[in-house]
KOLVEXBA-175987 format. One record per residue: x, y, z of N, C-alpha, C, CB in turn; residue in one letter. Coordinates in steps of 0.1 Angstrom, whole numbers. Glycine has a CB too. Example, Ala and Ser with C-alpha at 12.3 -4.5 7.8 and 13.67 -1.06 7.14 Angstrom:
<rs>
R  n_xx  n_yy  n_zz ca_xx ca_yy ca_zz  c_xx  c_yy  c_zz cb_xx cb_yy cb_zz volo
R   132   -57    78   123   -45    78   132   -33    78   113   -45    90    A
R   128   -22    71   137   -11    71   129     0    79   141    -6    57    S
</rs>
This chain:
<rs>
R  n_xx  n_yy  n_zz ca_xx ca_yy ca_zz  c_xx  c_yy  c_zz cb_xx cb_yy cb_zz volo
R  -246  -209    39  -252  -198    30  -264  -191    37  -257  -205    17    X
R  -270  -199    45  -284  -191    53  -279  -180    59  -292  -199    64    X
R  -268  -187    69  -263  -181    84  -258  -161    74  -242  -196    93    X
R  -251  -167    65  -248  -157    61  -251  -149    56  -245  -158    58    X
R  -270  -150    51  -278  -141    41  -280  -135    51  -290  -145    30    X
R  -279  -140    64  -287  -130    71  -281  -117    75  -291  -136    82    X
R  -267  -115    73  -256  -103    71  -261   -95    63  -243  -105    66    X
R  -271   -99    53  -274   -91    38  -262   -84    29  -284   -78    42    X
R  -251   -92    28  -241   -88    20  -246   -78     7  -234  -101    16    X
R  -238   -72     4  -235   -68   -11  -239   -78   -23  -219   -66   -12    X
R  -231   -89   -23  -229   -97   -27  -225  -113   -27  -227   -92   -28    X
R  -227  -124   -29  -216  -136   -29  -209  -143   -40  -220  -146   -24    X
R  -197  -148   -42  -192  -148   -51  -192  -162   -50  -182  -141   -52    X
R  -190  -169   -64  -187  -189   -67  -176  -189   -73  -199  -201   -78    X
R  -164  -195   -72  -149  -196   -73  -156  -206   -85  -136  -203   -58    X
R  -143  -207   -97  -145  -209  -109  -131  -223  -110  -144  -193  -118    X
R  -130  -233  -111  -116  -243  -115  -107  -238  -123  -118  -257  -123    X
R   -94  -242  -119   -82  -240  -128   -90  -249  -145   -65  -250  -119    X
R   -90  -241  -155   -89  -248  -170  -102  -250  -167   -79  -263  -175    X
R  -113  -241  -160  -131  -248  -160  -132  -257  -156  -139  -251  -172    X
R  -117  -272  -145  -125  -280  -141  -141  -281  -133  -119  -283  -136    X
R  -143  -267  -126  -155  -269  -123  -171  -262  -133  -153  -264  -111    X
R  -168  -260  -138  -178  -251  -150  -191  -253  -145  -178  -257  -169    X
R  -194  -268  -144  -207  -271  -146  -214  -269  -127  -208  -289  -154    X
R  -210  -274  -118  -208  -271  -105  -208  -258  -105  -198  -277   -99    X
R  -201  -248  -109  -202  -233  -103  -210  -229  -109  -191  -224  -104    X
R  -220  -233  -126  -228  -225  -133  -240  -228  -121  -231  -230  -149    X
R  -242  -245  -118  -254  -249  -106  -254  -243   -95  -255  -262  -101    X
R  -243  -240   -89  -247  -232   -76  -252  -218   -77  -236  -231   -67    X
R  -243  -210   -87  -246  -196   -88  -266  -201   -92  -234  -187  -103    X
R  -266  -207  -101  -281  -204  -105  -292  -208   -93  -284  -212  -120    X
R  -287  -223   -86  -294  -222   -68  -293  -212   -60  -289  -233   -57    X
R  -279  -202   -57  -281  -191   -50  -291  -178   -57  -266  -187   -47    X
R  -293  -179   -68  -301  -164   -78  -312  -170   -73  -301  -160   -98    X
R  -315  -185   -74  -333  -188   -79  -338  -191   -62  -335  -208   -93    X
R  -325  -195   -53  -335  -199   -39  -331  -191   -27  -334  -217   -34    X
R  -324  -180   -29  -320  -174   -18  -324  -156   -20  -305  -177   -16    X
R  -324  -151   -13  -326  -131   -17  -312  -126   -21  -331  -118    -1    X
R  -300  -134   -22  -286  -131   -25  -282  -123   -39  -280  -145   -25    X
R  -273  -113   -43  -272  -113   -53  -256  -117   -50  -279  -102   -60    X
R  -257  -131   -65  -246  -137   -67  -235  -128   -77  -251  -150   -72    X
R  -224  -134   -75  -218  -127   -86  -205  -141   -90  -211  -108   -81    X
R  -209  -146  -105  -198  -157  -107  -184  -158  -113  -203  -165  -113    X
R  -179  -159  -105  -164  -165  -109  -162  -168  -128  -163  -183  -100    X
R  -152  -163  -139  -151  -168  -144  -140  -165  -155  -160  -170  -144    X
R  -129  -182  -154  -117  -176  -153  -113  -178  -172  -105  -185  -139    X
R  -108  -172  -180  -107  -177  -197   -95  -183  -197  -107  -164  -209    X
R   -84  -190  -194   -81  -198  -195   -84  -215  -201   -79  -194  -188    X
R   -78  -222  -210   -84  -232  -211  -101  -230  -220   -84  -237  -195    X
R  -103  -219  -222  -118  -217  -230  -118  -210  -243  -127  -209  -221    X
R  -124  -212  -256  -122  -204  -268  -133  -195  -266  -121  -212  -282    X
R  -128  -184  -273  -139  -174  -275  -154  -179  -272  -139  -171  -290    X
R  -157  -186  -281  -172  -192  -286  -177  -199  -270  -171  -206  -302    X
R  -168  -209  -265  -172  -211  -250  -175  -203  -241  -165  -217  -243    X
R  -166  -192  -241  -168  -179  -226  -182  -172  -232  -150  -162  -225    X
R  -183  -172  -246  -195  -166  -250  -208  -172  -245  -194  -165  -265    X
R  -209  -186  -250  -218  -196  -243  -224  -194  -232  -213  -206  -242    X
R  -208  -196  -220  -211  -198  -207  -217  -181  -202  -196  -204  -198    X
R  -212  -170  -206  -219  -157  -205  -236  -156  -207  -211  -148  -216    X
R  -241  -159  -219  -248  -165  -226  -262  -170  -219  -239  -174  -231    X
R  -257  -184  -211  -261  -188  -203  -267  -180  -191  -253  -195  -201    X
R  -256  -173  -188  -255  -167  -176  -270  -156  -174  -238  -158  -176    X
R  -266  -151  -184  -276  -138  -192  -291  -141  -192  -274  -136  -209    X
R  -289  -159  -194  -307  -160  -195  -311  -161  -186  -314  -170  -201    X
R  -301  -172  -174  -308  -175  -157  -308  -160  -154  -298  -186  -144    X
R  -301  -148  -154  -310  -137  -147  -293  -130  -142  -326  -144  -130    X
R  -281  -136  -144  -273  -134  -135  -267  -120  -142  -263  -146  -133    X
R  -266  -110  -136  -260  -102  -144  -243   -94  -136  -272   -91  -148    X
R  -236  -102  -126  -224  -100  -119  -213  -107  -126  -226  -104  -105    X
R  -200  -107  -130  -193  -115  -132  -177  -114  -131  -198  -116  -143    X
R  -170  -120  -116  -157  -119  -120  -145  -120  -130  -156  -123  -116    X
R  -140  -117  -133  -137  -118  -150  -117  -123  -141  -140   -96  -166    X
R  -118  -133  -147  -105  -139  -145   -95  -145  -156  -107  -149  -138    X
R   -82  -146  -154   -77  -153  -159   -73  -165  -160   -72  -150  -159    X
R   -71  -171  -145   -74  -180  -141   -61  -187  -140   -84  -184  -147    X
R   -56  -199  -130   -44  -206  -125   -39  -214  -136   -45  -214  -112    X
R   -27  -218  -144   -24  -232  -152   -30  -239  -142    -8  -239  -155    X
R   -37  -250  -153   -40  -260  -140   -27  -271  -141   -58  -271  -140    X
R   -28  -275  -123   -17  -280  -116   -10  -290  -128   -22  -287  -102    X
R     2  -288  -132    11  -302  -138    10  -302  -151     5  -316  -134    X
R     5  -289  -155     6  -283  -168    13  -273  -172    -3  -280  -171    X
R    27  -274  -168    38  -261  -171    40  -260  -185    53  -262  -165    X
R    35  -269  -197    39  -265  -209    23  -265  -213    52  -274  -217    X
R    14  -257  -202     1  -255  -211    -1  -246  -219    -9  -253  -205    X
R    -7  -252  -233   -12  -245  -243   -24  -236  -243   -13  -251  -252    X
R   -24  -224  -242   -36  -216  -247   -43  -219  -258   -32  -206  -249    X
R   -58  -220  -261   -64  -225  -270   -63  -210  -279   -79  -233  -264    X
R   -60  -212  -293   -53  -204  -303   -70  -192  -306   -47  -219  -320    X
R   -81  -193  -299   -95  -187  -303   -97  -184  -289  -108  -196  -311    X
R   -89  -180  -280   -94  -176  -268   -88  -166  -263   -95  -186  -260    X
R   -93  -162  -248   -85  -146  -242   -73  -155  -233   -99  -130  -227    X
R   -61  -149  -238   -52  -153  -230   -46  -148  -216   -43  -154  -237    X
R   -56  -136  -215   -54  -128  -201   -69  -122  -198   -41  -114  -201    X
R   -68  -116  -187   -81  -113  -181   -91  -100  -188   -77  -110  -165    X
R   -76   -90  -188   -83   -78  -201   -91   -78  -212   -75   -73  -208    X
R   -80   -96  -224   -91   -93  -231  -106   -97  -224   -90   -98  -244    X
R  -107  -107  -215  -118  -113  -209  -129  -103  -210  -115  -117  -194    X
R  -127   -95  -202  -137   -85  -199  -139   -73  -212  -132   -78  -185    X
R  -124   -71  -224  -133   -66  -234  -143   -76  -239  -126   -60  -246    X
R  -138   -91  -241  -150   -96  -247  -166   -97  -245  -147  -107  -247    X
R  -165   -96  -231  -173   -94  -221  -180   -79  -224  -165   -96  -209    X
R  -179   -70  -228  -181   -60  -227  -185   -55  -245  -168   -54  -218    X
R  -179   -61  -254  -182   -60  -265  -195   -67  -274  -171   -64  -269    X
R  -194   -74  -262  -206   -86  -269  -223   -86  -258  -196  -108  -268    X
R  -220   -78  -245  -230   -81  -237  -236   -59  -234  -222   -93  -220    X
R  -224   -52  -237  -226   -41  -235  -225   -39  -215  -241   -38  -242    X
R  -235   -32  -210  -236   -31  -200  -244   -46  -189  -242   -19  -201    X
R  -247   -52  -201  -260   -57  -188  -248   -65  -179  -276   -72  -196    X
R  -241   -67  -178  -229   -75  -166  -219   -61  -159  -213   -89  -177    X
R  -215   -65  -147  -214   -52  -143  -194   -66  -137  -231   -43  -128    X
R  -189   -60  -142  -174   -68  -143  -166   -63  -131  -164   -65  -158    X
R  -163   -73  -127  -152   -73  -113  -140   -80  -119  -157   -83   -99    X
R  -128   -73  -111  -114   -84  -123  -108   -81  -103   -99   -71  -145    X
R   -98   -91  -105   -86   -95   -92   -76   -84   -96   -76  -113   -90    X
R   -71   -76   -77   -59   -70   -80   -55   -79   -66   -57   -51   -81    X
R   -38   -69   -71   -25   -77   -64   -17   -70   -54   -15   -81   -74    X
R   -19   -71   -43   -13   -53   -34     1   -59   -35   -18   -48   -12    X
R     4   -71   -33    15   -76   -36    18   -82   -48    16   -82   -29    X
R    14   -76   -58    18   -81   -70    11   -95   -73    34   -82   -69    X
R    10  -101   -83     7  -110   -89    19  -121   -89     4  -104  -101    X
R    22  -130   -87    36  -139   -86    38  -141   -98    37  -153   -78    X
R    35  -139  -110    41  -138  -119    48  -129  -127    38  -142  -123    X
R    44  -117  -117    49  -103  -124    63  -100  -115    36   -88  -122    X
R    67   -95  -125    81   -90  -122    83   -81  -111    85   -84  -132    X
R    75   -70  -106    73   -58   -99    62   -54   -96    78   -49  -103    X
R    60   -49   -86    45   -43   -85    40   -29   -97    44   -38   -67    X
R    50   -21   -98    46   -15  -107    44   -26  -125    57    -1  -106    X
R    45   -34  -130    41   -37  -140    29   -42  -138    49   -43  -146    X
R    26   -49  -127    16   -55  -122     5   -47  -125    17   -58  -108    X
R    11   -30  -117    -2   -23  -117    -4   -20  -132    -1    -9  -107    X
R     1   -17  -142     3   -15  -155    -8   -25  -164    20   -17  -158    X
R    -7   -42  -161   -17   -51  -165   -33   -47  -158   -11   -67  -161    X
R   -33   -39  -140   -42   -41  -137   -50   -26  -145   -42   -45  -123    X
R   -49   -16  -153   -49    -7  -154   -52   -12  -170   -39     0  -148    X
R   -47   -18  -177   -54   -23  -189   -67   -33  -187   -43   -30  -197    X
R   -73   -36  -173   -82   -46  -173   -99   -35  -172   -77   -59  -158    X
R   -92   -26  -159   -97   -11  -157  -102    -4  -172   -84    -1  -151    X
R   -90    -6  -181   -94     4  -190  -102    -3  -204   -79    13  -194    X
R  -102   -16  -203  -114   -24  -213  -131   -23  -203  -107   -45  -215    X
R  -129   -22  -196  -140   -22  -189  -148   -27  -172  -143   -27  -198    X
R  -136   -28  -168  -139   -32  -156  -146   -21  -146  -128   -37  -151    X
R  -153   -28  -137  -166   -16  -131  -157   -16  -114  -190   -24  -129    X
R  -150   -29  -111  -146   -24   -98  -137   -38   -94  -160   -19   -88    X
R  -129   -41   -90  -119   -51   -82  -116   -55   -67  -107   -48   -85    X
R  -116   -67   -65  -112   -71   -55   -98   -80   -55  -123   -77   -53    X
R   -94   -76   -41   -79   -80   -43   -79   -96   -35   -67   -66   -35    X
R   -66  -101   -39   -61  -106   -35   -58  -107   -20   -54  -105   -42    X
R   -59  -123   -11   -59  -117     5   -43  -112     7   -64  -133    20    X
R   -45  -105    19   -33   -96    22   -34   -97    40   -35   -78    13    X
R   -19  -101    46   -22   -95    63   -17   -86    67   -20  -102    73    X
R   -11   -76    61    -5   -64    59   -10   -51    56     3   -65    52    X
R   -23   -45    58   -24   -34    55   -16   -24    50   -27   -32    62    X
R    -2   -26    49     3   -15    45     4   -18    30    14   -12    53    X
R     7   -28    28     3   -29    12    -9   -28     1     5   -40    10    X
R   -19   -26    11   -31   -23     1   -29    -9     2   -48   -29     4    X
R   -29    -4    13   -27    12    13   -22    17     2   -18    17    24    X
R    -6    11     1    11    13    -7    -3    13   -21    29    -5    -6    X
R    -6     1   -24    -8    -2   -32   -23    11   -39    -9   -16   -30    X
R   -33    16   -33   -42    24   -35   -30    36   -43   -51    27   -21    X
R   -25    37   -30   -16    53   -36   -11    52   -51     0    57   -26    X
R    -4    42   -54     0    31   -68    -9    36   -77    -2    12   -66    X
R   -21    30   -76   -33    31   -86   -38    43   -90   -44    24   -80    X
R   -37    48   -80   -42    66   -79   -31    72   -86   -43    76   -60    X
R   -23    74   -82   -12    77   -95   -14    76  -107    -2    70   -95    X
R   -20    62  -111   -18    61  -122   -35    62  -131    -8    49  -122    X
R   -42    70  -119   -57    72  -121   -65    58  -128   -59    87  -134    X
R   -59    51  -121   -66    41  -120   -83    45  -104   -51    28  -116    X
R   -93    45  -105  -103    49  -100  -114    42   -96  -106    57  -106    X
R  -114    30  -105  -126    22   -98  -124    18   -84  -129     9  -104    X
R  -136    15   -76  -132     6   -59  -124    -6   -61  -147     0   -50    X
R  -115    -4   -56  -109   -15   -49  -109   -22   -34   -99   -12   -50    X
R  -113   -33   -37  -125   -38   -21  -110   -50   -20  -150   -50   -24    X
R  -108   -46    -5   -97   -57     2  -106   -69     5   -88   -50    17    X
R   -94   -80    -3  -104   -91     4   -96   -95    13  -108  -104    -4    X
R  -106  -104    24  -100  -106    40   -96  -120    40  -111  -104    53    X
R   -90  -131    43   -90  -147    43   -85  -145    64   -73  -159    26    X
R   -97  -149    69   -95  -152    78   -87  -164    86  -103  -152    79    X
R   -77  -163    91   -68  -177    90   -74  -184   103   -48  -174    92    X
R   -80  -194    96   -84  -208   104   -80  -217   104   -94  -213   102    X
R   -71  -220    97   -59  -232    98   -50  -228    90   -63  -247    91    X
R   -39  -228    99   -26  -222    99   -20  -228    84   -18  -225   113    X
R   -20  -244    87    -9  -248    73   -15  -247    63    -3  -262    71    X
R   -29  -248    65   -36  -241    47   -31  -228    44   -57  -236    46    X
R   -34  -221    51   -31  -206    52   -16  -203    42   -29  -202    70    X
R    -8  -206    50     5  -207    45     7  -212    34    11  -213    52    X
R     2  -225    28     4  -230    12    -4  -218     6    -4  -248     7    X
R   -17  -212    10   -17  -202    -2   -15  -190     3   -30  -201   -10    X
R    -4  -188     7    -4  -178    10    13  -176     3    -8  -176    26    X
R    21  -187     0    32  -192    -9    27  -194   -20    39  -205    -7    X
R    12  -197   -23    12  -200   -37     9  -183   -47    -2  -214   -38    X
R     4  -177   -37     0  -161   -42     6  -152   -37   -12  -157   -40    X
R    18  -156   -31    27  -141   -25    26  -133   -18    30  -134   -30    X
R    16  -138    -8    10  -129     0    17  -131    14    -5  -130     0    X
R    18  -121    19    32  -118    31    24  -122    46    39   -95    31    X
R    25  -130    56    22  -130    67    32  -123    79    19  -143    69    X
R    29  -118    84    38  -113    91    43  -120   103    33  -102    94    X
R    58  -117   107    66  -125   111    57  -129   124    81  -120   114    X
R    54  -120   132    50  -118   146    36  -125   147    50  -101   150    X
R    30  -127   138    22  -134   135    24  -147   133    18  -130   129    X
R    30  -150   122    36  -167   117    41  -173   132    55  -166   104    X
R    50  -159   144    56  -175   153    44  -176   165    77  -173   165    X
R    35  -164   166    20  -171   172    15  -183   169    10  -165   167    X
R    12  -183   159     5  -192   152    11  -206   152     4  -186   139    X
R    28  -202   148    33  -216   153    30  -223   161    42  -216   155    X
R    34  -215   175    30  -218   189    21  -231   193    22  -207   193    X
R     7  -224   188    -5  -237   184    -9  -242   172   -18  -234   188    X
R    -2  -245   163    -5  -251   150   -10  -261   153     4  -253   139    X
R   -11  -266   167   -16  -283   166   -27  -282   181     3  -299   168    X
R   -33  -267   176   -44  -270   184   -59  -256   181   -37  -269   203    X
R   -65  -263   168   -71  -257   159   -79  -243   166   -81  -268   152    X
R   -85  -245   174   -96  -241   181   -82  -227   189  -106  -256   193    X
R   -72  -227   192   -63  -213   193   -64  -208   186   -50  -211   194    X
R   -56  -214   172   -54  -208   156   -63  -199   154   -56  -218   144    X
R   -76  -207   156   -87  -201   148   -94  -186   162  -101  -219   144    X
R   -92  -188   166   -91  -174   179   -82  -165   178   -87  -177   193    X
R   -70  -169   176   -59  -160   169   -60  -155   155   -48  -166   169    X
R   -66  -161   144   -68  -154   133   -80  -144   135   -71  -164   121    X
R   -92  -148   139  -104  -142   142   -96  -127   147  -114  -152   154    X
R   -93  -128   159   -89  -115   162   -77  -108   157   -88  -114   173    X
R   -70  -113   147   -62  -105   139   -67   -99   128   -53  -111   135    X
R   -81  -110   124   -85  -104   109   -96   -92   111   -94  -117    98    X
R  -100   -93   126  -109   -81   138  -103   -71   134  -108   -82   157    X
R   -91   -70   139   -82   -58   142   -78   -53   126   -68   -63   153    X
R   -73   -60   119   -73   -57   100   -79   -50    96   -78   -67    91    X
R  -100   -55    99  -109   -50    92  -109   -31   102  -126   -63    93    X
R  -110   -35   114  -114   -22   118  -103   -16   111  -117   -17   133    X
R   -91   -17   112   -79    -6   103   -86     1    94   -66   -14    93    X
R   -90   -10    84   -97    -8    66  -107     6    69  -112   -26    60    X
R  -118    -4    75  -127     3    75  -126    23    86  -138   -11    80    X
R  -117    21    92  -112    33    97  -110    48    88  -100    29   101    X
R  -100    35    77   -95    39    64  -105    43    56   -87    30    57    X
R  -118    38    56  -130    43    45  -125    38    37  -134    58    41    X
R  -125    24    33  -123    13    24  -139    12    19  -116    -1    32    X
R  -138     6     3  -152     5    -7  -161    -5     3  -150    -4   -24    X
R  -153   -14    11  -160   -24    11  -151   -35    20  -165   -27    -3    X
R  -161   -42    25  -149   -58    24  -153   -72    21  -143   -62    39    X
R  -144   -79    10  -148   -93    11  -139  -100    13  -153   -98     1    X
R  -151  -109    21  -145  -116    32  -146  -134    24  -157  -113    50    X
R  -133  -143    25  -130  -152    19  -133  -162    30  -117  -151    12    X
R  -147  -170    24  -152  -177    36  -148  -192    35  -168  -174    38    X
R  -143  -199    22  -143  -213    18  -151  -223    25  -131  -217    20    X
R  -162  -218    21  -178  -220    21  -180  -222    38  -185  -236    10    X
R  -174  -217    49  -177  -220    59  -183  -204    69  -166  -230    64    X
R  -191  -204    74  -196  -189    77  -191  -188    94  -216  -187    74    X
R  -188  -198   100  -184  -196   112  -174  -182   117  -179  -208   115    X
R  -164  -182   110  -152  -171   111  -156  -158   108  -139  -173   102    X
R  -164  -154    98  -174  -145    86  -184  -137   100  -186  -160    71    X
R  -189  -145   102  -196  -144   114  -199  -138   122  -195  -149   119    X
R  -182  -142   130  -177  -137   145  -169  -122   142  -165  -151   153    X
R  -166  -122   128  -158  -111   129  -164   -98   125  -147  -113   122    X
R  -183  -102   120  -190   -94   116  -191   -86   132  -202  -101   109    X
R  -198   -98   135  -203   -93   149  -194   -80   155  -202  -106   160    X
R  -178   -86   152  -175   -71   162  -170   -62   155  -165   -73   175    X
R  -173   -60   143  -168   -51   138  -184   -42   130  -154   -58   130    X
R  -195   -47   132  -207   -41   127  -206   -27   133  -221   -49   131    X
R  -203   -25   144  -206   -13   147  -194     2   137  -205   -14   166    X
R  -189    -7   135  -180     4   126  -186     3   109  -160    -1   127    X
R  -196    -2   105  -198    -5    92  -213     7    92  -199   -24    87    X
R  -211    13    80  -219    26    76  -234    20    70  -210    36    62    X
</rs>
């Protein structure tokens, strides 16, 4: 977290548990990054698994320590719960999340929701996809971040998508730097997100010798960002799973292209 304030980001974000397993852990960190760092945080938080009166709470909460950023999610079944019930007093998707959010707090939270250049894996098509992300837009969302992607041509595909359908807030590509290949790959199956071939049999190559991998992602996610930022992209966030080493190296060579 130090190494990294010293970038002076935009922003940092705290990932939220499938069903709130983590609630109490992501409320403590967000409120140690507001109260002991110059950071401004912005927290994770997914309504699944929560009734009304809880998201209100945890908002609530949020409001008094000072936080006024908030990802508005829907959030994953948690694992081994395929016949999970939705609690009968709560938002069952992310939209209403953020009207609730928006009904009850006004402006003082400034709402971020997830998009999908590749769709959402539970949507049928990317155009319906875009259709849900466009109702989240139109309750109140101020701006999104997507889903990682190693394809540029799908966030592109996907902007044009949105614009069409005047959809207008920023959409900020998020980056996941691949530092270990077989992680990479489980979420990259678990969220549908496409690695490209020519890439996957690189990577194969050295899967069993970390320190390539992690040289080979570095300069792929190099070459990614300058594309983006070529493109006059809002922004980039960069998916660090709390480690700043990769975050880092790819700042370094790509600062000279950032405004």
């Amino acid at each position: 977290m130090k190494k990294l304030q010293l970038l002076k980001p935009t922003f940092v974000s705290v990932t939220y548990g499938a069903g709130g397993s983590t609630r109490d852990r992501t409320r403590n960190i967000v409120k140690k990054i507001h109260e002991e760092t110059s950071l401004t945080v912005m927290a994770h938080l997914t309504c699944i698994g929560h009734t009304k009166k809880e998201l209100l709470d945890i908002l609530e909460d949020y409001k008094n320590i000072g936080i006024q950023n908030i990802l508005a999610l829907r959030g994953d079944i948690p694992a081994g719960q395929e016949d999970f019930i939705f609690p009968k007093d709560g938002c069952k998707y992310a939209n209403e999340l953020v009207s609730l959010i928006r009904e009850n707090f006004g402006d003082w939270f400034s709402i971020g929701v997830a998009a999908y250049p590749e769709g959402h894996p539970e949507s049928p098509n990317l155009e319906r996809d875009i259709y849900y992300f466009k109702k989240k837009v139109e309750a109140g969302a101020d701006f999104a971040i997507t889903q990682m992607f190693f394809d540029n041509k799908y966030f592109y595909d996907y902007l044009d998508l949105c614009q069409k359908e005047g959809i207008n807030i920023p959409i900020i590509p998020g980056i996941m730097p691949i530092t270990n290949f077989k992680q990479i790959r489980k979420f990259a199956l678990m969220c549908g997100a496409t690695i490209p071939e020519y890439l996957v049999k690189k990577l194969e190559k050295y899967q069993d010798i970390p320190e390539e991998v992690e040289k080979i992602g570095i300069e792929y996610a190099v070459e990614q960002c300058e594309d983006l930022l070529k493109h006059n992209v809002k922004g980039l966030h960069f998916y660090t799973l709390n480690k700043s080493k990769a975050t880092l190296q790819i700042y370094n060579k790509i600062k000279h292209l950032i405004k």
